[in-house]
N, C-alpha and C positions, 0 to 999 in steps of 0.2 A: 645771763651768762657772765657773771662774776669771775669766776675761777673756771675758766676756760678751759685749762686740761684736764680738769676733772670731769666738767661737762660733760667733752668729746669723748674719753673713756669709758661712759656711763650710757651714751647715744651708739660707739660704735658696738658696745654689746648688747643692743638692743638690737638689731639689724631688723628692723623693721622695710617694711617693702612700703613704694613711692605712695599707695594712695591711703594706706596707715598714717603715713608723716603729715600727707595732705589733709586729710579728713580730722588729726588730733592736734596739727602743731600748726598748718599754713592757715587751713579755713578759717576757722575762731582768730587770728589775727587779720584775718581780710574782712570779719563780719564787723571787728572794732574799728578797721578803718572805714567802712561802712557808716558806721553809726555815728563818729569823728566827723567824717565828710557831711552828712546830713547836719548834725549840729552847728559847726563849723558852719556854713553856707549860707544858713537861716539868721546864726548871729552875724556875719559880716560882710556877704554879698549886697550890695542895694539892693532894695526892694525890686527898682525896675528890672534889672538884671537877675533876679532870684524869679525860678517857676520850675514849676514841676520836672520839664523839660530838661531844664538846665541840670537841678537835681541828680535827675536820671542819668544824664549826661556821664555827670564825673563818678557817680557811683558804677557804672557797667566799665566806665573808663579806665576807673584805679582797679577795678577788680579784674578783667580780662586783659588787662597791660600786664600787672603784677601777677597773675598766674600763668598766662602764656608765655613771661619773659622767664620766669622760673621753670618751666618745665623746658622749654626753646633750649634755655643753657644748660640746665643740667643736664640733657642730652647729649647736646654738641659737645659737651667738654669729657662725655661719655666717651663719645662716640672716637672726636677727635684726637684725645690725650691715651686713649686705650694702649697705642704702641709704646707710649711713653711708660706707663706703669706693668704693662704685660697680659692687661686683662681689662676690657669692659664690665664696668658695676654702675649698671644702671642705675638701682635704689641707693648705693652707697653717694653716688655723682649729686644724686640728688636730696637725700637726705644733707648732704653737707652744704649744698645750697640753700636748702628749706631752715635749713636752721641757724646757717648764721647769717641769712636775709631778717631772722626775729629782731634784731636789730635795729634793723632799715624801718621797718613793717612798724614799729612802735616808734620811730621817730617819724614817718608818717603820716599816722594819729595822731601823736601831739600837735605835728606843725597845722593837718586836716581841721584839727578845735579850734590850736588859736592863731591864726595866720599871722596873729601881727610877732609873731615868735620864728616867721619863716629863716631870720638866721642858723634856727635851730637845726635844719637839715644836714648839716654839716655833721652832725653826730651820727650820721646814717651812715660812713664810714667806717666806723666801729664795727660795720658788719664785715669789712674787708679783712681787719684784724684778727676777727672769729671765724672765717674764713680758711686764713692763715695757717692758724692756730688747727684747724681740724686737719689739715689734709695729711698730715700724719696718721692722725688715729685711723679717719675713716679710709683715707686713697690708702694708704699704708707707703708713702714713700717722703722721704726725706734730704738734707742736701741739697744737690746740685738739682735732683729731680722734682723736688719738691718748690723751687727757685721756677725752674720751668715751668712747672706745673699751675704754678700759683699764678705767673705770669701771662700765660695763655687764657687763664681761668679769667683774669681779669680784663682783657681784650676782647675773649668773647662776650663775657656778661652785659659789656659797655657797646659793645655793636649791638645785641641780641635789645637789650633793655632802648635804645635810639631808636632802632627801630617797632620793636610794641609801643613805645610812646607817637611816634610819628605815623606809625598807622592804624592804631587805633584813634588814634585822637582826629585825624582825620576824617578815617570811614565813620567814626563815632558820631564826631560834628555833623557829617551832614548826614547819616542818616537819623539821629535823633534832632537835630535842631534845625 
């Protein structure tokens, strides 16, 4: 997403419903961080500390954190922000999640390959910016409401995202390890 409002204008007439967006735009980026993680793990974990187990581990980990933190918020902020803009849109709530998370989702990946690039995460903010950037096309509100909007959007995602890390990563660890 280079050209960011052309993007949005091109995604919001697409209005594709959540598990469209999921199945052509989220999955295939959760199968790459997938395949990232595995790679990544095998090149730079120690050996002691590398097994199957572990593997397993962080792949159910990054994938049921990062789809449940996505569907979690895009709802709440459905559900919550609704009086704010006049109307619940479920698929829209979430398509605009889903897609400027592709951001986040490929920096990632990169960092999943090469860990010793972990500064790089830092560009997973860029999602925030495309974020931004949509909630005009897709929420259709702008302004003051759109300031709000963006604002809550990012309170929830950061509580909602804390805790799919904190609790999966827990119940993960010890039921898998």
């Amino acid at each position: 997403m280079l050209y960011p409002a052309r993007e949005w204008e091109l995604i919001a007439a697409e209005n594709n419903n959540r598990k469209t967006v999921y199945i052509r735009f989220v999955a295939p980026l959760l199968c790459l961080i997938t395949i990232t993680t595995l790679i990544g793990t095998w090149l730079y974990v120690s050996r002691e500390k590398y097994s199957v187990a572990y593997v397993l581990y962080w792949i159910v980990f990054m994938w049921t954190s990062l789809s449940a933190g996505l569907y979690l918020s895009a709802f709440l902020i459905a559900e919550i922000m609704a009086h704010q803009v006049g109307k619940k849109d479920h698929d829209r709530s979430f398509a605009l999640m889903a897609y400027a998370s592709g951001a986040a989702y490929l920096t990632i990946a990169v960092v999943a390959l090469l860990s010793s690039l972990n500064e790089l995460i830092v560009l997973a903010f860029y999602a925030c910016y495309l974020y931004w950037k949509g909630i005009p096309h897709l929420i259709q509100v702008d302004g003051q409401k759109q300031m709000i909007y963006g604002l809550f959007s990012f309170i929830i995602v950061l509580l909602v995202y804390l805790l799919m890390f904190f609790f999966f990563g827990n119940v993960l660890k010890a039921v898998i390890l």
